[in-house]
Each structure stands twice: as structure tokens, then as C-alpha cells.
N, C-alpha and C positions, 0 to 999 in steps of 0.2 A: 359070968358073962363079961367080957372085954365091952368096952366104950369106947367107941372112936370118933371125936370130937373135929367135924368139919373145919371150924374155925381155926381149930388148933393145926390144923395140917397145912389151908389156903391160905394162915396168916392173914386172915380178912373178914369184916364180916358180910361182905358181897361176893357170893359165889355166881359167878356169872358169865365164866369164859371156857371154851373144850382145856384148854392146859390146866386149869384149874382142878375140873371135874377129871382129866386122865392121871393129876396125881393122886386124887383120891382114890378114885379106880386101884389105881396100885399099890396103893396102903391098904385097903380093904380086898383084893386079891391076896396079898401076899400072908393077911392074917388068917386069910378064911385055908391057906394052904397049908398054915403052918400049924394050926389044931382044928381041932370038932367043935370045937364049943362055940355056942352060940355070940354073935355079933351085935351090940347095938349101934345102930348111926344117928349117933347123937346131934341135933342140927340149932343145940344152943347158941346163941348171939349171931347167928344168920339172919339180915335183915331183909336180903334182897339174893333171890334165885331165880335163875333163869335153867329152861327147859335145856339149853346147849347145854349148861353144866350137869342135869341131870343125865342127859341122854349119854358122856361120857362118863360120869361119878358110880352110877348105877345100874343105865340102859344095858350097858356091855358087859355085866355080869353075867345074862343071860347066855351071852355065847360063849362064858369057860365056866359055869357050872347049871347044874340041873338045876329046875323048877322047883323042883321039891328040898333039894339043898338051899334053897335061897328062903325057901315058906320056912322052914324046918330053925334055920339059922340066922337067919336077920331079922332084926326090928330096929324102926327108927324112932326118935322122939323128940320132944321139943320145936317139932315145926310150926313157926310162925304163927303161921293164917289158913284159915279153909282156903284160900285159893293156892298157895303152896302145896298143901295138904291134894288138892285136884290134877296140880301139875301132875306129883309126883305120882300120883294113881293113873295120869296118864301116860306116862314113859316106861310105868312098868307094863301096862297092857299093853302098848303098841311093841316094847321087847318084847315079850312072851312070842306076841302074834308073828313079829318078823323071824325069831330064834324057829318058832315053829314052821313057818314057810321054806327054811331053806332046810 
């Protein structure tokens, strides 16, 4: 399983801006295209996240691969706080939902 290490990518440990979250986005696109194997997003020494960064780091997964490729193949770990832990359980249902409406 590959590890891709947030901090290592935004050079910070405040993930809190869309630029931030769209180059993660594209380090985790371009890995998930490049094999099968499963992905961890690892979100060691992240002290502060915000929903913007999620909705572009992660949300947008949803509209360039399937559900089940995403279940199948990512897991994250190392987040903070239960309320981190709720953001992110919220960006991915509200993807799912919108991915599903159009």
C-alpha cells in the first residue's frame, strides 16, 4: 500500500486553502492512475483542516473515479480529532450525493 503523506505534499501543517487541497487532489489522481494498489492518505502532523481543503483534496475524487474504486482503494489515517474525523465523513457523503445527482 503507497502512503501519501498530506503534510509532505502542502509543505504545512495547515491544510486550509482550495490550492492547497487541488494539489493534493492531483498527487492522489495521478497515483490512483498510475496502479491498482491500494492508497493510504495519511494526514499525520495536520493540525488544522478546513472543509475547502477537503472538498478539493478529496471531494473531487468522486467525479473521476467510481465509488467503489474509492471504497476498494483509499483509506486514511492519522486524523487529528473526532471533529476532523466528521468534516471528512461529511465531504465525502455530500460528493457521493452530488457525484450521484448529475
Amino acid at each position: 500500500m503507497k502512503t501519501v503523506k498530506i503534510k509532505d505534499i502542502i509543505q504545512s501543517s495547515y491544510a486550509s486553502d482550495n490550492e492547497q487541497g487541488d494539489t493534493v487532489f492531483k498527487a492522489i489522481e495521478r497515483l490512483l492512475k498510475e496502479t491498482n494498489d491500494p492508497l493510504n492518505i495519511d494526514f499525520t502532523g495536520i493540525s488544522l483542516m478546513t472543509t475547502a481543503f477537503l472538498n478539493n483534496a478529496i471531494g473531487r475524487l468522486f467525479q473521476e473515479f467510481n465509488i467503489k474504486d474509492i471504497k476498494l482503494r483509499i483509506k486514511f489515517s492519522n486524523i487529528k480529532d473526532k471533529q476532523d474525523v466528521e468534516m471528512l465523513r461529511l465531504v465525502l457523503i455530500n460528493s457521493l450525493e452530488m457525484n450521484r445527482i448529475q
